[in-house]
C-alpha positions in Angstrom: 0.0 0.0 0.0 1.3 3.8 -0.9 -0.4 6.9 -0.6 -1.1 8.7 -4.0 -0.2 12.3 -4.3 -3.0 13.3 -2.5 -2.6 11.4 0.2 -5.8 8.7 0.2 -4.1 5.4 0.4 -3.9 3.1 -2.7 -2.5 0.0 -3.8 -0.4 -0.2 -6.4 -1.8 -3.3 -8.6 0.9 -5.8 -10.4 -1.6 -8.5 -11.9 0.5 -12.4 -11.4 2.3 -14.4 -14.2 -0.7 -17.1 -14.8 -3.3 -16.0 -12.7 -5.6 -16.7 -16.5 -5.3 -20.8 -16.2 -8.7 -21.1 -15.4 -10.0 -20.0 -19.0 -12.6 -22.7 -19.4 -14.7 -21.6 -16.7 -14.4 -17.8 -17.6 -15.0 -18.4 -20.9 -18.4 -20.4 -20.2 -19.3 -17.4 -18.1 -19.0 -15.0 -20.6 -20.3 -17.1 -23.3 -24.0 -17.7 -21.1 -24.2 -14.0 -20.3 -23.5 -12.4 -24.2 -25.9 -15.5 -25.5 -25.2 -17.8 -27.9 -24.2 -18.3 -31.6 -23.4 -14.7 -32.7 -20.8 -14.4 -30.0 -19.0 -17.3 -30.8 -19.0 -16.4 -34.4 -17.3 -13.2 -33.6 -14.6 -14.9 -31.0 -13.5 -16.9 -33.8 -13.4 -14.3 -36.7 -11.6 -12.5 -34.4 -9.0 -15.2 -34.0 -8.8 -15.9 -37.6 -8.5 -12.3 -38.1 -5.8 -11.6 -35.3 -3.7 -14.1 -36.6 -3.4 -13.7 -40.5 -2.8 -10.3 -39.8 0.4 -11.0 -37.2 1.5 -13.7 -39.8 1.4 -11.5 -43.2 3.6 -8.8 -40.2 5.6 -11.4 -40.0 5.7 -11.3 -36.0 6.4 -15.3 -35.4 3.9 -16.3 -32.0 4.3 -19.3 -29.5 0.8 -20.5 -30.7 -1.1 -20.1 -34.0 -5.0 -19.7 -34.1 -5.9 -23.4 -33.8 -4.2 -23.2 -30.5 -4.8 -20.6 -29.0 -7.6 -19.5 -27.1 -9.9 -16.8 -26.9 -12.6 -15.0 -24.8 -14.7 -12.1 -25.2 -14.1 -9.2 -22.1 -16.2 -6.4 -20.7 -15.7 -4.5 -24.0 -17.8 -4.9 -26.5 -16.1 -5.5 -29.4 -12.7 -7.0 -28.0 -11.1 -10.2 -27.0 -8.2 -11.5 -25.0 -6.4 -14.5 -27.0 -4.3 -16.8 -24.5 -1.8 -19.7 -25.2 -3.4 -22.8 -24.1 -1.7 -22.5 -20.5 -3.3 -19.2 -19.5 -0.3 -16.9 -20.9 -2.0 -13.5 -22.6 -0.9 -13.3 -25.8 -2.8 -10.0 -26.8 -5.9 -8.0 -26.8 -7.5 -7.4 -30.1 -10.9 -6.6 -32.0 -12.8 -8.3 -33.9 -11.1 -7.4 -37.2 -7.5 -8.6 -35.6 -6.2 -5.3 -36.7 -5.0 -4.2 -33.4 -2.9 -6.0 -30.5 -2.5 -4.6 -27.0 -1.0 -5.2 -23.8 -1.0 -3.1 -20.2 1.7 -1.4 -21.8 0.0 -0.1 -25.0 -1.6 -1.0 -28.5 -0.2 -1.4 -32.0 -2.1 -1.8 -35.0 -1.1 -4.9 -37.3 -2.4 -5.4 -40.8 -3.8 -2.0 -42.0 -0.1 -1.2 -43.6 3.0 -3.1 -44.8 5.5 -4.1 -42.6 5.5 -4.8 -38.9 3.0 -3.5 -36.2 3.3 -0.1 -34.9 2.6 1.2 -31.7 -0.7 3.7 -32.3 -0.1 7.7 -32.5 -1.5 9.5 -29.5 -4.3 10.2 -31.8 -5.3 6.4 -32.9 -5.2 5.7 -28.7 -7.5 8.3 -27.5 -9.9 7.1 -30.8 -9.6 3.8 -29.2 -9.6 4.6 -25.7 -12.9 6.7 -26.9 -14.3 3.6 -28.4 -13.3 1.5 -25.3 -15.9 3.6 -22.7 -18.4 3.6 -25.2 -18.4 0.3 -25.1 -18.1 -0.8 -21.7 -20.5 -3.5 -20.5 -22.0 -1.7 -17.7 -24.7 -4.3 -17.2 -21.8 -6.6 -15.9 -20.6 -4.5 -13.6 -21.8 -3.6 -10.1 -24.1 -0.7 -10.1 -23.6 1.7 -7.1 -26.6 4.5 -8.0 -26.8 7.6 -5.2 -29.9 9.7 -5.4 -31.0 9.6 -9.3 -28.2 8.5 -10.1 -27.7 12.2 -11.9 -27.0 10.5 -15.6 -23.7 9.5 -14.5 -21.5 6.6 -15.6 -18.3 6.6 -13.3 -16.4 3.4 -13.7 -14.4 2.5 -10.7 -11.6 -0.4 -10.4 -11.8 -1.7 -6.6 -10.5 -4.7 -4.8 -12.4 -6.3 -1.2 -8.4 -7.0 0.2 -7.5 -2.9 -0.3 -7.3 -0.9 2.8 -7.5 2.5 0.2 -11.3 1.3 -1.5 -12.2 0.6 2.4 -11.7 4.5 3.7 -12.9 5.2 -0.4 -16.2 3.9 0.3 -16.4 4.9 4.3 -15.9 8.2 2.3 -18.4 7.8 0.0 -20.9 6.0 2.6 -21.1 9.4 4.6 -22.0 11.2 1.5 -25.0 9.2 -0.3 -27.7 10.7 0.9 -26.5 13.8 -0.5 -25.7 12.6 -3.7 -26.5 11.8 -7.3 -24.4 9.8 -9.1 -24.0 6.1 -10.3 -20.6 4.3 -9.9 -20.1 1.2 -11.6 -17.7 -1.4 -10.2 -15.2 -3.9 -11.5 -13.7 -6.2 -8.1 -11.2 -7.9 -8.0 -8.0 -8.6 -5.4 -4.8 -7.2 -5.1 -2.8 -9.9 -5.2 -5.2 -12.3 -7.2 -5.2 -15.7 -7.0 -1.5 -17.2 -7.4 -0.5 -15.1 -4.5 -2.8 -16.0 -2.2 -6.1 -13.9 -3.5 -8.4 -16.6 -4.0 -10.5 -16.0 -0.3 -10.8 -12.6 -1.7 -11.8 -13.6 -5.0 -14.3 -15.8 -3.3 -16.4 -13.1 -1.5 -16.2 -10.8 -5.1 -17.9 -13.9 -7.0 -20.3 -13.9 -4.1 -21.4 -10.4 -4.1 -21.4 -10.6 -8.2 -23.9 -13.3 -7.6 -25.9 -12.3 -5.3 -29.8 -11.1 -6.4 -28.9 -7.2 -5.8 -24.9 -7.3 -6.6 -24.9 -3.5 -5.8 -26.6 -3.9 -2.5 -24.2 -6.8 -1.2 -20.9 -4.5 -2.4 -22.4 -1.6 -0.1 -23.0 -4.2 2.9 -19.8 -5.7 2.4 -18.4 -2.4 3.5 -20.5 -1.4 5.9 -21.0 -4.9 7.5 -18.3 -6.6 6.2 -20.9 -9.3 5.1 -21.1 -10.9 2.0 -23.6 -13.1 0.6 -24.0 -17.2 1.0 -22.5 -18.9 -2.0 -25.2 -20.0 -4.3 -24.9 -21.6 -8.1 -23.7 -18.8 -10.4 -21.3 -19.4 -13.7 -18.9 -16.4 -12.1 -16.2 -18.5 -10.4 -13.5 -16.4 -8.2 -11.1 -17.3 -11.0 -13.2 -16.0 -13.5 -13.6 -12.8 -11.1 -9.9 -12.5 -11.6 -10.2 -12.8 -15.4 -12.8 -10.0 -15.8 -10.7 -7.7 -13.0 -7.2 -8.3 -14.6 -8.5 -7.6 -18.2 -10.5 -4.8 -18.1 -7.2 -3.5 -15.9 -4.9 -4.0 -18.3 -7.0 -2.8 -21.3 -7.4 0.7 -19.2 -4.0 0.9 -19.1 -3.3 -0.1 -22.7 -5.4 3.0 -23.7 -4.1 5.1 -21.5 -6.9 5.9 -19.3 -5.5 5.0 -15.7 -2.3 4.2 -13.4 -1.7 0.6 -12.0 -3.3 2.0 -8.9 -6.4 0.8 -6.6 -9.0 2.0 -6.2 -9.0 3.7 -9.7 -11.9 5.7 -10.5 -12.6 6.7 -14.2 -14.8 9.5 -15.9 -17.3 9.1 -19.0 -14.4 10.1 -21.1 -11.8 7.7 -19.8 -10.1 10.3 -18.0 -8.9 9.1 -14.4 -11.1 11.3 -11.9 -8.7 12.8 -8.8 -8.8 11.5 -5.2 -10.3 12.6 -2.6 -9.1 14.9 0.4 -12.1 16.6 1.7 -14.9 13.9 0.4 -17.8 16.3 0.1 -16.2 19.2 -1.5 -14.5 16.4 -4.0 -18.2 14.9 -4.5 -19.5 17.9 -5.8 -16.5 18.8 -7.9 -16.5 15.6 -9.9 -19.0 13.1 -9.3 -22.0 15.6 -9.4 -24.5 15.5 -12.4 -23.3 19.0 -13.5 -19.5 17.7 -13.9 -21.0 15.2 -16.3 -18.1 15.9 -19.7 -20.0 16.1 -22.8 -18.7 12.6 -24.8 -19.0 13.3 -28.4 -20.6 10.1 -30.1 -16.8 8.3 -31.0 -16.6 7.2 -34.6 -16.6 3.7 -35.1 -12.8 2.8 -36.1 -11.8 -0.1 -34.3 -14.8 -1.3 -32.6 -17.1 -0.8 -35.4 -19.3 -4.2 -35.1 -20.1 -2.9 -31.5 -21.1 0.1 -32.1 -22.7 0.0 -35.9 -23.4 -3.5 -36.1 -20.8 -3.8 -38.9 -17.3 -5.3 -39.2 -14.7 -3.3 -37.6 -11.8 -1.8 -39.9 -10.4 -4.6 -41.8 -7.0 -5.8 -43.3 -7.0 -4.7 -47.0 -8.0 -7.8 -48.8 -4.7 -7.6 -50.5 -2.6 -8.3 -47.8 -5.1 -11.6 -46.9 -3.8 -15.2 -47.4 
């Protein structure tokens, strides 16, 4: 744990080598919750896509598309293709012509030659693309008040001592407030390292009838809900947390810190010092920044319901 700048305490968050084995049971979550058929499809054009596009680059992989394997995450639009023993190879779109890491995104297949890291420009497109596309009905939803239009997305973790004074913080100021705060939990030091008790009481509260309502008495009670048949595992907890983490980071939108919060134009929101001067000043309806509509570059099938940029059919074999 380390203070930030302001002084709230946060973790800093280093996801674990291998903490993605458990793919089958993530991927048959996601798979029952996005329906079947069409999401399938998409996972494996994707795939194809991803692939023929790294090998025309020429970039040589440890695994090739019939071994590999790949998932949808909490983006609409993307997917995260593993080796067959839970090592991320990248994060890509449907269209394969982009492939991203925590460090960053290169687009691979659009131009001769090897991938290249994006321009400033191309990541805030993407990063653009990436909040429009969030899958906030996954999420927990935290509303306050009306929930004043807002769509704050916040990264927090059950085992972080910073998300515990966060939401004491937040707790004290509720009834004054009208926002919504949607939450991605997870555990700092996920499962390899120990994480998996605290992965346990996240799939819990996930599954629970009123997810939102068991985060807030979790805090307040420290109570979470009895375990009950759900497809979420507390490995699969892990995947979602890790992935949407590193995707963040890959665009640019946030530092490897928890609790992370994150406005409605994927710019990090600042922490707190004196909690209800800083509610007004940033969660309010009124601090609501106008989103232009992004245009539909690299997530296109999300958005429009049509293929996402393509390769040139030129450079296909």
């Amino acid at each position: 744990m380390k203070p930030n700048l302001n002084h709230r305490a946060c973790a800093s968050f280093k996801p674990v080598r291998g903490v993605l084995r458990p793919l089958v049971a993530a991927v048959l979550g996601l798979a029952a919750a996005m329906g079947p058929g069409s999401a399938l499809a998409d996972a494996s054009t994707a795939k194809t896509s991803f692939f023929a596009n790294m090998s025309q680059a020429g970039v040589v992989l440890p695994v090739n598309a019939s071994t590999a394997r790949i998932a949808p995450v909490y983006v609409k639009g993307m997917y995260r293709i593993d080796a067959p023993d839970g090592t991320l190879v990248a994060y890509t779109n449907e269209a394969g012509t982009i492939a991203g890491k925590k460090s960053g995104f290169s687009i691979v297949g659009l131009q001769p030659g090897k991938p290249r890291p994006m321009t400033p420009k191309e990541l805030a497109g993407l990063r653009a693309e990436v909040m429009a596309n969030l899958e906030y009905d996954k999420l927990i939803k935290i509303a306050h008040g009306n929930g004043g239009g807002r769509r704050i997305l916040m990264f927090s973790a059950v085992d972080c001592p910073g998300c515990n004074h966060l939401e004491k913080g937040l707790h004290k100021v509720a009834p004054d407030m009208n926002t919504t705060y949607y939450v991605i939990a997870g555990s700092l030091v996920g499962r390899k390292n120990g994480g998996l008790p605290a992965l346990e009481k996240v799939a819990r509260i996930r599954c629970a009838d009123n997810p939102g309502l068991a985060w807030q008495e979790y805090w307040t009670k420290r109570s979470v809900p009895p375990a009950r048949a759900c497809a979420l595992t507390p490995e699969s907890a892990d995947v979602d947390f890790y992935s949407l983490f590193a995707i963040m980071q890959g665009v640019k939108a946030i530092k490897p810190l928890v609790p992370m919060m994150i406005g409605e134009d994927g710019k990090a929101l600042p922490a707190y010092q004196g909690m209800p001067a800083e509610t007004a000043a940033h969660f309010a309806p009124e601090r609501k920044p106008a989103v232009p509509r992004p245009s539909s570059q690299w997530l296109a099938a999300a958005l429009d319901g049509k293929p996402a940029q393509t390769a040139p059919a030129s450079k296909a074999r």
